[in-house]
C-alpha positions as CSV (number, residue, x, y, z in Angstrom):
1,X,-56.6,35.4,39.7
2,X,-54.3,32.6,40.7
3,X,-53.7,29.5,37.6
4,X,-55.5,31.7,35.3
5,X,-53.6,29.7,32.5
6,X,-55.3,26.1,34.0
7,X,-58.7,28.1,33.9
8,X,-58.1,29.1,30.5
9,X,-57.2,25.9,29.4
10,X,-60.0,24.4,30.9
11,X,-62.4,27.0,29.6
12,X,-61.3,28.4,26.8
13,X,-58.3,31.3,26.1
14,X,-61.1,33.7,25.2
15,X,-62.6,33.9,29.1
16,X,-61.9,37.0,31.0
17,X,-61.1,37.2,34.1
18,X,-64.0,40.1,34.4
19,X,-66.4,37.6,33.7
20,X,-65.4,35.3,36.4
21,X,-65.6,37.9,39.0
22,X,-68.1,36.1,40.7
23,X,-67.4,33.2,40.4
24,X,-65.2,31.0,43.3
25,X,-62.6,28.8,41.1
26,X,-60.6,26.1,42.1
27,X,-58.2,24.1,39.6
28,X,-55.6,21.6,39.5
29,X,-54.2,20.5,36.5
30,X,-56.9,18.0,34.9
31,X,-60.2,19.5,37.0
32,X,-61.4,22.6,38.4
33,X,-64.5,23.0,39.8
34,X,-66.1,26.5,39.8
35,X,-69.1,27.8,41.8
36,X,-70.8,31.3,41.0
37,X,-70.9,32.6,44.3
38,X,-71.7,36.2,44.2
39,X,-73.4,36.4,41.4
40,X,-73.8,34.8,37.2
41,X,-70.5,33.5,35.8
42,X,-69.8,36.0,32.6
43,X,-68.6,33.5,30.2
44,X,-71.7,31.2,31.1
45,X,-73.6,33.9,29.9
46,X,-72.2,34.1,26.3
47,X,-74.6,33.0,23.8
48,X,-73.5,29.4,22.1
49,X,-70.0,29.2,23.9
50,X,-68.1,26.2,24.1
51,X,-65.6,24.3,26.6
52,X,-62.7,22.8,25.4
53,X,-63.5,20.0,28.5
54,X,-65.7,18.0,29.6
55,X,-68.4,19.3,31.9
56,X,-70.7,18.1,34.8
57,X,-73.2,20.4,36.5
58,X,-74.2,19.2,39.7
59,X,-77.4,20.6,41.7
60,X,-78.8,19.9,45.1
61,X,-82.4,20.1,44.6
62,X,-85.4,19.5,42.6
63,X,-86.3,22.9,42.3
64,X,-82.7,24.0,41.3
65,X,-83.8,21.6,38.4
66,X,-83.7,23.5,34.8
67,X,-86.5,22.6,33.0
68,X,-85.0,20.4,30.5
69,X,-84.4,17.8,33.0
70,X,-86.5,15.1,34.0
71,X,-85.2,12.7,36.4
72,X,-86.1,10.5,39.1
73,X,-85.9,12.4,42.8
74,X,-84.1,10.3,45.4
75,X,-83.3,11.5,49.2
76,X,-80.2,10.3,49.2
77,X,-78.8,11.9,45.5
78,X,-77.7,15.3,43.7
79,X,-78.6,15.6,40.2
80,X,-76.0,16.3,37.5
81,X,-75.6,16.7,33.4
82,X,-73.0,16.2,31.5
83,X,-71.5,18.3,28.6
84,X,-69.2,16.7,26.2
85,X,-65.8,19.1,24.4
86,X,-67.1,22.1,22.0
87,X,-70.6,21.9,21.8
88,X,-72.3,25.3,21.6
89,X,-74.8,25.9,24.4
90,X,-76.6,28.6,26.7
91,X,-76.2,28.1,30.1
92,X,-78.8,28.7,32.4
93,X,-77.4,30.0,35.1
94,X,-80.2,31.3,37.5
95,X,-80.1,27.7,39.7
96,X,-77.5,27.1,41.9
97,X,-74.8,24.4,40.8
98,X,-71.1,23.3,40.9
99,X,-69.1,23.4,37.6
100,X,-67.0,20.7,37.5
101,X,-64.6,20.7,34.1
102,X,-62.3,17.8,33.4
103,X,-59.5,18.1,30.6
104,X,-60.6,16.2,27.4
105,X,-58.0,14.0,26.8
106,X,-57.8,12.9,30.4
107,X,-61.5,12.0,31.1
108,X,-61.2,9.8,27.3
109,X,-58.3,8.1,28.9
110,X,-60.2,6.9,32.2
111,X,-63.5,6.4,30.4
112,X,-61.9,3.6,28.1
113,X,-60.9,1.9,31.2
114,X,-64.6,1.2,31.7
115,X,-66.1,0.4,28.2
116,X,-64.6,0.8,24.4
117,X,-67.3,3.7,23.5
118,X,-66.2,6.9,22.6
119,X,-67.7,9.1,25.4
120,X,-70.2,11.5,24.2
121,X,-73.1,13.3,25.9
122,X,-75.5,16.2,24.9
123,X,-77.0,16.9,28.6
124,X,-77.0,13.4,29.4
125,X,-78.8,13.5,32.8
126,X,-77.9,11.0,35.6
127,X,-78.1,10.5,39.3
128,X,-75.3,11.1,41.9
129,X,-74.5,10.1,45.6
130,X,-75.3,13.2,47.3
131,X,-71.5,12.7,49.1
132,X,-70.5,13.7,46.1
133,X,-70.5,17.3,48.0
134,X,-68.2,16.0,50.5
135,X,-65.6,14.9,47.9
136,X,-65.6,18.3,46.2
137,X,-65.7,20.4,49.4
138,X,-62.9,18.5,49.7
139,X,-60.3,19.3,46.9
140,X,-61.9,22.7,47.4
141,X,-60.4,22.5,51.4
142,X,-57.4,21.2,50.1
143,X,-56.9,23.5,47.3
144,X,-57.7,26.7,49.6
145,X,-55.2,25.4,52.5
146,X,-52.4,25.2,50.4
147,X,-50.5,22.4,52.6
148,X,-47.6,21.4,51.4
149,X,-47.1,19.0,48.6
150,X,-51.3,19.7,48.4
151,X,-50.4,18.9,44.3
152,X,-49.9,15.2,45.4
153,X,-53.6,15.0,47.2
154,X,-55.7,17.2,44.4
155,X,-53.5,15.0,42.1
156,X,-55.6,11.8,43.4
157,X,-59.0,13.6,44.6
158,X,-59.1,14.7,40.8
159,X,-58.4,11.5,39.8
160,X,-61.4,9.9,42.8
161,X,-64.1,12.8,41.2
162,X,-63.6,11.4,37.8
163,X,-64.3,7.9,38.5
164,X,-66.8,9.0,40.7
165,X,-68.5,10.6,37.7
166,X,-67.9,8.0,35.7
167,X,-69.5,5.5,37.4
168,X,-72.3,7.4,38.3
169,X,-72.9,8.0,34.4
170,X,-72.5,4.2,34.2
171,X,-75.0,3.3,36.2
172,X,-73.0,2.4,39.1
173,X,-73.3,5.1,42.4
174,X,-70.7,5.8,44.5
175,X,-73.0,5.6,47.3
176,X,-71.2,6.5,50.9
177,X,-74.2,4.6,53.1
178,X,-71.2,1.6,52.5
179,X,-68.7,3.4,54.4
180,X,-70.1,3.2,58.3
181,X,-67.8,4.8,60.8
182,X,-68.4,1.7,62.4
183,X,-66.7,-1.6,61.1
184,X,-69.2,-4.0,62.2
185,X,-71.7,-2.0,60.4
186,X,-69.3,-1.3,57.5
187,X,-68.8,-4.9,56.9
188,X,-72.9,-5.9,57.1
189,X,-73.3,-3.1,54.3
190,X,-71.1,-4.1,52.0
191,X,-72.0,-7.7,52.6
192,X,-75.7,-6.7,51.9
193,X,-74.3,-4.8,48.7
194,X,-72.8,-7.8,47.4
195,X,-74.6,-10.5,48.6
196,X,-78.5,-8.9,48.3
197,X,-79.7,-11.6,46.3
198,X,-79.3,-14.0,48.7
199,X,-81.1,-15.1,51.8
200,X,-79.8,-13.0,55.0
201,X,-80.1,-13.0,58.5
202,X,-79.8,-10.1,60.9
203,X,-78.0,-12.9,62.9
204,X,-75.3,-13.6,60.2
205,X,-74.7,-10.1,59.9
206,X,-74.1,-9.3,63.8
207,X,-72.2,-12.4,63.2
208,X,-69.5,-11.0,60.6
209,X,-68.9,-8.0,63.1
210,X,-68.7,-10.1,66.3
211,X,-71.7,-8.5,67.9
212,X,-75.0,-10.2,69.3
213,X,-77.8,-9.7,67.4
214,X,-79.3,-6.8,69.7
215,X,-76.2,-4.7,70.1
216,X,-75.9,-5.2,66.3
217,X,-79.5,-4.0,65.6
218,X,-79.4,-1.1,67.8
219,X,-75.7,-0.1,66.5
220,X,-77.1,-0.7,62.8
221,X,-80.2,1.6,63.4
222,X,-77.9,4.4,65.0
223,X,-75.4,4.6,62.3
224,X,-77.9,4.3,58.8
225,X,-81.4,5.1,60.6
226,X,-82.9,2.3,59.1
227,X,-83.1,-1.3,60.6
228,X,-81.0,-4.2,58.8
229,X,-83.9,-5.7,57.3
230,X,-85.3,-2.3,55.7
231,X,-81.2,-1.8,54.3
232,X,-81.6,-4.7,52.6
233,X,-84.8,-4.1,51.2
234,X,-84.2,-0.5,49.9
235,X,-81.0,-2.3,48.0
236,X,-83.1,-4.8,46.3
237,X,-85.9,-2.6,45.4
238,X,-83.2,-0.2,44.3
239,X,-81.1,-3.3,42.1
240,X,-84.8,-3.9,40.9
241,X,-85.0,-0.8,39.1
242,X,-81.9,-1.7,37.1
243,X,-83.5,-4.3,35.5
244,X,-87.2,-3.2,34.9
245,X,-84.9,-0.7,32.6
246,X,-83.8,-3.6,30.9
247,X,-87.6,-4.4,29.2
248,X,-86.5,-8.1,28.1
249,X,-85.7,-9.4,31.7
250,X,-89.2,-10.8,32.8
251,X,-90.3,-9.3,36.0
252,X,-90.8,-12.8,37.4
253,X,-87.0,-13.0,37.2
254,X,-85.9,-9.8,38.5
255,X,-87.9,-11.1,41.6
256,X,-85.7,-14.0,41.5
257,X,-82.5,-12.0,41.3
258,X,-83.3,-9.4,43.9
259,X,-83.6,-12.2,46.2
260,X,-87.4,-11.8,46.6
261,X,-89.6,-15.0,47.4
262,X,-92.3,-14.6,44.7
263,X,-93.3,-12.2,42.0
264,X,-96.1,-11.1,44.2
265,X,-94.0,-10.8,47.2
266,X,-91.6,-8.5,44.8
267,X,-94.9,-6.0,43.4
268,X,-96.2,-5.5,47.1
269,X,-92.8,-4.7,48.4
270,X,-92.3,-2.4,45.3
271,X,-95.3,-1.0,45.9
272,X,-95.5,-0.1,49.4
273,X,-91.9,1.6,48.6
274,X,-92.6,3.6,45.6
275,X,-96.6,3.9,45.3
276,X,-96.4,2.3,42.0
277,X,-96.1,-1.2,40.6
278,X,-92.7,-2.2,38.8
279,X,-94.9,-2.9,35.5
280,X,-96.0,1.0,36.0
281,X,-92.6,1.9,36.4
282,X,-91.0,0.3,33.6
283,X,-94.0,1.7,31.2
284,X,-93.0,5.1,33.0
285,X,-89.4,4.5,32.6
286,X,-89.8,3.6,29.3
């Protein structure tokens, strides 16, 4: 097994190579990721091991779902927990996942570059751009091809998965419906992204990519399969969310910062989207 050292050092010197027989394992100095293809990962199996690193589990369904998770099902998102350094635990490894393991000291140095608190999580659950699949298929490419000076690009795809993670643990996801093929509709997105709040026209936003305001609908629809008006609704019903999380902030005022006309325009439209009001959300949230 090639890098055994990096896998040890990742999982711990006791693991076995037997008892990753199954199990596909690519690593690169800070992060490997490791899928049990053929069959249960050994050293999962152990009763209360422990990782010397930091580790995500990422699944791609609800019903690949352990039962100690309880999260909110999007389309557009994977699901992942997050295990901090030497904390004793059964894996349950019957559901199909990706093992990502980032190096202790590494991920602590990143994390402080977003907030002062000492990262710690005990299956902290979160939400993740389903491209997140993309990204570690990937350093996995990479990582298989073995193209020269490959170090340099695992070196800064390692680097792109753990802010990725980060953020998405934050609060903040890395989601790819930004990143059009197309500029014209690139730009609108991001526009809409930052801008959502605000009032906006389908003929500003053909505006900012040069287009008429029919070539930019039909171009828009193509690429993200949803008209610009319904874009910009899903990303102020989804900013909504944040704050009916946030119990203090009135609901009357999310309405205002979401860029919605009215309170009552803001529950019909949250309503119609999710099949429950944002008042029964937050109490459900909560």
């Amino acid at each position: 097994m090639e890098n055994f050292e990096q896998i040890k050092a990742l999982l711990g010197e006791d693991v076995t190579e037997d008892e990753l027989k199954y199990v596909d394992c690519y690593v690169h100095n800070k992060l490997g990721i490791f899928i049990p293809a053929l069959g249960k990962c050994g050293y999962a199996m152990r009763y209360f091991h422990t990782y010397p690193s930091y580790m995500f589990i990422i699944t791609f369904s609800k019903d690949d779902l352990p039962d100690r998770i309880n999260i909110e099902i999007r389309d557009n998102q994977y699901f992942a927990t997050v295990l901090s350094p030497n904390i004793p635990h059964n894996d349950e490894s019957s559901f199909h996942y990706y093992c990502i393991l980032i190096e202790k000291q590494y991920f602590e140095q990143q994390y402080r570059m977003y907030t002062d608190k000492i990262p710690y999580f005990e299956w902290e659950q979160f939400a993740i751009c389903h491209d997140i699949l993309h990204a570690l298929n990937t350093f996995i490419f990479e990582y298989s091809k073995k193209m020269k000076n490959s170090y340099v690009t695992l070196e800064a795809q390692a680097t792109i998965l753990t802010h990725w993670l980060i953020r998405s643990i934050l609060g903040e996801h890395y989601d790819m419906r930004s990143v059009s093929t197309n500029y014209a509709v690139a730009r609108a997105e991001q526009y809409i992204e930052i801008h959502y709040d605000e009032k906006i026209t389908v003929k500003y936003l053909a505006e900012l990519g040069n287009l008429s305001v029919s070539g930019f609908n039909r171009i828009f629809k193509k690429e993200t399969k949803m008209t610009p008006m319904d874009y910009l609704m899903n990303i102020r019903l989804e900013q909504s969310k944040k704050f009916l999380r946030r119990k203090e902030v009135p609901i009357t005022e999310i309405a205002m910062r979401c860029g919605f006309n009215s309170s009552a325009h803001f529950s019909a439209s949250f309503r119609k989207y999710y099949q429950i009001t944002p008042t029964e959300y937050r109490s459900h949230y909560q």
